[in-house]
C-alpha positions as CSV (number, residue, x, y, z in Angstrom):
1,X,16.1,21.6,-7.8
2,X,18.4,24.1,-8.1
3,X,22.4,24.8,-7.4
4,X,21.1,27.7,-4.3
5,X,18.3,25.1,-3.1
6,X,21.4,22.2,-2.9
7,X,23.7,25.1,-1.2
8,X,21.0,26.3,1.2
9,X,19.5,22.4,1.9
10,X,15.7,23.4,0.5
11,X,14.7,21.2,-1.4
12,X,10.8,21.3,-3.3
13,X,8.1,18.4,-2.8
14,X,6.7,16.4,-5.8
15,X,3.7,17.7,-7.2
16,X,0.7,15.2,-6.5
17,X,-0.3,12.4,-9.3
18,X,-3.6,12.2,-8.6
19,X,-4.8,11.5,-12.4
20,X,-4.6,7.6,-12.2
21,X,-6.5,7.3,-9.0
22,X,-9.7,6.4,-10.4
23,X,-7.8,3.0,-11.6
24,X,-9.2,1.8,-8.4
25,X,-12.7,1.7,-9.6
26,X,-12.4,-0.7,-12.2
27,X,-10.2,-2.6,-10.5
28,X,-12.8,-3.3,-7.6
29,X,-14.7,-5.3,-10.1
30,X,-11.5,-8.0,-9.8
31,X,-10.9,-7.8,-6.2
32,X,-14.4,-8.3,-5.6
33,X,-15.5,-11.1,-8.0
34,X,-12.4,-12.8,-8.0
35,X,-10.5,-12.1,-5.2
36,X,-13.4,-11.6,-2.4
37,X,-12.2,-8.3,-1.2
38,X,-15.0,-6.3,-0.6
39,X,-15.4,-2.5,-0.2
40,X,-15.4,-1.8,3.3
41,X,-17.0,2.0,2.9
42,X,-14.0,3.7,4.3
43,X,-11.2,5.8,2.7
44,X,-8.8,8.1,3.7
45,X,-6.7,11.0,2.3
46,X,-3.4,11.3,4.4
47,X,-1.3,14.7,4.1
48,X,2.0,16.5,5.6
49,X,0.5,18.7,8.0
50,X,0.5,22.7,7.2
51,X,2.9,25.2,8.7
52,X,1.7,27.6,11.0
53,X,1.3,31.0,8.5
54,X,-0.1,28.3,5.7
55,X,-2.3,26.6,8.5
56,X,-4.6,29.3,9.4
57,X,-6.0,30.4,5.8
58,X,-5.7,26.6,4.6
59,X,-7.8,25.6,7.7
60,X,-10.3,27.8,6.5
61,X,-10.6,26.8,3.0
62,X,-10.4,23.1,4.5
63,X,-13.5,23.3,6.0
64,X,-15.3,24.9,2.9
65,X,-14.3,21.8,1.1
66,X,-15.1,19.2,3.4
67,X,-18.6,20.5,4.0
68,X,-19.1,20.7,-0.6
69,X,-18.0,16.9,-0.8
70,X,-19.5,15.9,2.2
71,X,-22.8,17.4,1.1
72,X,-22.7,17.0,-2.8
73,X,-21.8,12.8,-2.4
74,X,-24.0,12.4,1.3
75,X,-20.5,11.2,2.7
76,X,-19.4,11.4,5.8
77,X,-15.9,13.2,6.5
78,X,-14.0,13.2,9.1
79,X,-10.5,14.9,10.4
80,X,-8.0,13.1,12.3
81,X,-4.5,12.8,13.6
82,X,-2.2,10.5,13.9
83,X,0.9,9.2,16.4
84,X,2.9,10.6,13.9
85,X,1.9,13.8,13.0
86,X,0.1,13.2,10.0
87,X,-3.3,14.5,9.3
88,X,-6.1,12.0,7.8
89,X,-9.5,13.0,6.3
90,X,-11.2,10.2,6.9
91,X,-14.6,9.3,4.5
92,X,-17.4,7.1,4.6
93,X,-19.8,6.4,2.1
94,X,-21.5,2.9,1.3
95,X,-20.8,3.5,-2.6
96,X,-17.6,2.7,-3.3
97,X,-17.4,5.3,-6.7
98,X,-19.0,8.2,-4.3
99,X,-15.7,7.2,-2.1
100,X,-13.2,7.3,-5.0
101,X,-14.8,11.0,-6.4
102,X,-15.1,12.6,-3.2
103,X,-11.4,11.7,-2.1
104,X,-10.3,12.7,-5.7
105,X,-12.3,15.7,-5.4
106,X,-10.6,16.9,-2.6
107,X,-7.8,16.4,-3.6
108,X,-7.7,18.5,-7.0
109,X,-9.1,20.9,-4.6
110,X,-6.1,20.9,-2.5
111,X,-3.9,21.0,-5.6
112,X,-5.6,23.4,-7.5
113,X,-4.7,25.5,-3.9
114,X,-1.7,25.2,-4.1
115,X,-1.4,22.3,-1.8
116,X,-0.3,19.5,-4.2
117,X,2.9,18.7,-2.6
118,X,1.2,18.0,0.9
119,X,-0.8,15.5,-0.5
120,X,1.3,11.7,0.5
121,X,-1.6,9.1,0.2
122,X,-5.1,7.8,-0.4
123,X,-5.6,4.8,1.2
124,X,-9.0,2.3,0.2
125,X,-9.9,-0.5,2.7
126,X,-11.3,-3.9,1.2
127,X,-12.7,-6.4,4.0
128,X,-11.3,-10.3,3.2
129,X,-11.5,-13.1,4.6
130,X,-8.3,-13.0,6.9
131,X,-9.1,-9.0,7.7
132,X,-8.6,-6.0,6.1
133,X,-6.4,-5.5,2.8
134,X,-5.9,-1.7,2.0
135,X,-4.8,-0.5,-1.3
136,X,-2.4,2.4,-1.1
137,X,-2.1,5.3,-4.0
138,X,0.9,6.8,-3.3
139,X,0.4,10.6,-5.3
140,X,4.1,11.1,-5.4
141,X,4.6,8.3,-7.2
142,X,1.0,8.0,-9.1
143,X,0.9,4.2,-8.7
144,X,-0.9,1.7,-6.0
145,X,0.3,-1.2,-4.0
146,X,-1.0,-3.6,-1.2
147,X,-1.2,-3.7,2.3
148,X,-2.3,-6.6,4.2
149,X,-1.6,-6.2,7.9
150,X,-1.3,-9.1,9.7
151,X,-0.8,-7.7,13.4
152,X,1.0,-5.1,15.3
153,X,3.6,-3.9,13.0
154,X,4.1,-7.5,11.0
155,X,2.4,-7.6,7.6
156,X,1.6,-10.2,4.8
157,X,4.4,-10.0,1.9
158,X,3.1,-13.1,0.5
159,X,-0.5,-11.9,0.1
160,X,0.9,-8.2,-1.4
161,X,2.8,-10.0,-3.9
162,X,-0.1,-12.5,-4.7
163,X,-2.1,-9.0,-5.0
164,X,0.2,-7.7,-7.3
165,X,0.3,-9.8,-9.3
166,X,-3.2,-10.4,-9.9
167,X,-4.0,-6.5,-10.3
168,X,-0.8,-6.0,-12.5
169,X,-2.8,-5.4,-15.4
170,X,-5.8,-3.4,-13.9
171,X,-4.0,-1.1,-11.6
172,X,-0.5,1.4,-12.0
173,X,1.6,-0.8,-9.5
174,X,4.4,0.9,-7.5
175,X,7.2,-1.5,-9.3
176,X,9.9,-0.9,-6.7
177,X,8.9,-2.7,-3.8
178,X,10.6,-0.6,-0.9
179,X,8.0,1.8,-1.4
180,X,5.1,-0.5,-0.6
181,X,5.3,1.6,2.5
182,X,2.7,0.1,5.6
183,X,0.1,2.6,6.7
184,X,-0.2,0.8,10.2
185,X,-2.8,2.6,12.4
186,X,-4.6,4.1,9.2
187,X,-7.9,5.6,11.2
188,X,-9.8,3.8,8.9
């Protein structure tokens, strides 16, 4: 960032790290066998939305996208939004390494168009015993951590920091702990 970007209060996004992302493939080998998390065939891609002059000819180039993945891995994609304003693509596949390439797919796609810096998290849900435990990979930061909701808006620090632990050696874990940011009402 630059002296006229302080002056003027523009500041540039990060770039995305998307390059240790497919961390989470070996790494499902531990959560599964040893820590009964299973792959719950759903994972997302969340994203700043667009503004308006970017939005029309990214929408377009969007869709292309979508439709290659969907069709070259037989997942299913989905758009949504959420309460605050983010925009989720949403994918489904029973095989958990067609869900890790399609999502990383898409987004190289996205950076290689120019929209790296949009690009604010993949999110990967396991099923356990108590519910749901997602594994967040934060591209600004290129590194994972757990979330294990518990309710509304209340979450399980215990568990995350069990989680870490555990996956410490597997996984690139976000060290500093206030960004373990909660992804409550992920659409996934």
């Amino acid at each position: 960032m630059g002296f006229a970007d302080v002056l003027f209060g523009r500041k540039k996004l990060k770039d995305a790290k998307s390059e240790r992302l497919f961390a989470i493939s070996t790494a499902r080998i531990t959560l599964e066998a040893e820590l009964g998390l299973k792959p719950a065939g759903a994972a997302a891609l969340c994203f700043k939305p667009l503004s308006a002059g970017e939005f029309v000819r990214a929408e377009n180039e969007m869709q292309e996208l979508l439709e290659l993945a969907a069709r070259d891995s037989q997942s299913k994609v989905e758009r949504k939004s959420d309460d605050f304003g983010f925009e989720w693509l949403v994918l489904r596949d029973p095989d958990f390494e067609d869900l890790v390439t399609t999502l990383h797919l898409i987004a190289s796609e996205l950076v290689t168009r120019g929209f790296g810096s949009q690009l604010l998290a993949a999110v990967f849900r396991f099923e356990g015993k108590a519910g749901p435990v997602y594994w967040i990979y934060g591209y600004k930061q290129g590194a994972f951590w757990p979330f294990v909701p518990t309710g509304k808006n209340e979450r399980d620090n215990a568990e995350e920091l069990e989680l870490k632990a555990k996956l410490e050696g597997e996984l690139p874990i976000e060290q500093d702990l206030s960004r373990w940011f909660a992804l409550y009402g992920a659409p996934l």
